[in-house]
N, C-alpha and C positions, 0 to 999 in steps of 0.2 A: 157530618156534623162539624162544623169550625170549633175551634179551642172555646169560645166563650161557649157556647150552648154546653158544650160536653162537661165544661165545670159546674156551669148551671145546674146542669139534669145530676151529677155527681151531689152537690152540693143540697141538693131536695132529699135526692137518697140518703144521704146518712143525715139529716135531718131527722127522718120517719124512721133510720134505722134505732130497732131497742136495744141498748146497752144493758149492763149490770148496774144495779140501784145495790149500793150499800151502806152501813151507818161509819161514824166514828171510828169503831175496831173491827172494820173490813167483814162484818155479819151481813149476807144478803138479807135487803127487804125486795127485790123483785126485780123490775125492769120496765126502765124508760124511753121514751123516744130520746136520743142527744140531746135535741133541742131543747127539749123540758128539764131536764136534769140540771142543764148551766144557768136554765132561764130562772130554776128556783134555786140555783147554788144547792144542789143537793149533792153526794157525794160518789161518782163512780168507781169503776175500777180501768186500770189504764194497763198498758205491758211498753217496756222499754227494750231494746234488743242492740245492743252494742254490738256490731259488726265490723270485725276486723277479717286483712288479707293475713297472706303468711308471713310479712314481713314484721306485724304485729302493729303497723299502723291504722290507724280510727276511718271509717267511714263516715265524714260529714255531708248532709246534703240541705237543701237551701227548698224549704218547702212552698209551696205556689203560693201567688198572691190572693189565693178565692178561699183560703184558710178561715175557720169561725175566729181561733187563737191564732196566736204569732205567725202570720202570714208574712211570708217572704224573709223569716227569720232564719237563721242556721239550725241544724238538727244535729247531735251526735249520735242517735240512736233512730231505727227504724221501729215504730210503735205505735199504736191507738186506741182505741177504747174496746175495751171485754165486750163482746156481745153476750146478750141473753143465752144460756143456757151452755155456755165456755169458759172453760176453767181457764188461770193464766196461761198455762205452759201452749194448748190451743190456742190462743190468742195469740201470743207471739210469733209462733210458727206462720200461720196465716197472713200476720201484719208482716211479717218479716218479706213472704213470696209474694204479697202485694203491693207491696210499695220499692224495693230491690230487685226481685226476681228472684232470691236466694230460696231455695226449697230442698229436702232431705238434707239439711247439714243438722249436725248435734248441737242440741240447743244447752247450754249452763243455766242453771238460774240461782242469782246473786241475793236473794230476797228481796223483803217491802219495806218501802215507807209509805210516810202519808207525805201527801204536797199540798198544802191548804193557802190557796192564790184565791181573791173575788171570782174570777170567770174560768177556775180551775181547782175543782177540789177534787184528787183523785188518792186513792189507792196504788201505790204503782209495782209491779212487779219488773225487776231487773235482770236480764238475762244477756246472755253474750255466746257470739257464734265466731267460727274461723271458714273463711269461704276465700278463696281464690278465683271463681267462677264471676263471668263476665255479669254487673251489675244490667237490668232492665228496667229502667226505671217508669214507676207510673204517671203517666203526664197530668192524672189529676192532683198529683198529692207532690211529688219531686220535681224543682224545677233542674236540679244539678249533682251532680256528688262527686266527690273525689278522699282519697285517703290522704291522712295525716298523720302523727305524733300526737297521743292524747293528750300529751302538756303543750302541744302546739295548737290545739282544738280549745283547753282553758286559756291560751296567751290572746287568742283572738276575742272568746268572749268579753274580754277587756275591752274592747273595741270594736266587734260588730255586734248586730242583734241574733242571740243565738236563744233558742228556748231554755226555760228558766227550770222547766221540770225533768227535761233528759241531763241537764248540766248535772242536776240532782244528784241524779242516775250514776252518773260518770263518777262524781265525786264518791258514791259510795262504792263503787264498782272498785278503783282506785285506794279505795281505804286510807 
């Protein structure tokens, strides 16, 4: 399958895939296709996963242009949407070896906020890993990554287009 097809067929699937449906104060009302959930601005749940090496520098990566949101934008965190019937801390782990490669490392988690954007209302849970192990990255979701400085990760958001909801993340992670 060439790169376009495989985002294609990528791109249908988590369309159809159901997410977590919750209100206001992070209370399940159930579970939606993605697509529905943004199409009604209704509110998800999301997980953030701050990924540093040992040196204690940020893992940024620069996610594909076939993105629903901030396509081809920078990422400081590896994350996605809660599926149906998975708590945060499952979620992240999963997002984390999906989209990195990173799997069995000790996951932190930093707690939530809300992120209330037009075409992104999310729930987002915060978490953070230390992994030295060589990244894999998924060619549907990552187009690049490399490590940084986390205040060299906020000095660029000044100047490239980086996601508005892991910056979030970063900031409170940060405190």
């Amino acid at each position: 399958m060439v790169d376009a097809e495989r985002e294609a067929a990528h791109r249908a699937a988590s369309d159809a895939e159901r997410v977590a449906w919750v209100d206001e104060r992070d209370r399940p009302l159930g579970a939606l296709p993605r697509a529905e959930l943004r199409e009604r601005r209704l509110i998800g749940r999301g997980t953030f996963i701050l990924l540093f090496n040992g040196a204690g520098q940020l893992c940024v990566h620069r996610r594909t242009l076939s993105k629903a949101i901030y396509p081809g934008y920078w990422d400081v965190a590896a994350g996605g949407m809660v599926q149906a019937g998975e708590d945060y801390p499952e979620s992240a782990a999963r997002e984390l070896e999906e989209e990195l490669g990173i799997a069995g490392v000790a996951l932190r988690e930093h707690g939530r906020f809300f992120f209330d954007e037009p075409d992104n209302r999310l729930w987002c849970g915060v978490f953070s890993a230390v992994s030295d192990a060589p990244l894999v990255l998924q060619p549907e979701e990552v187009l690049e990554a490399r490590f940084i400085a986390p205040a060299e990760a906020l000095r660029e958001a000044l100047e490239l287009p980086y996601c508005p909801d892991s910056l979030e993340a970063l900031r409170r992670y940060l405190g």
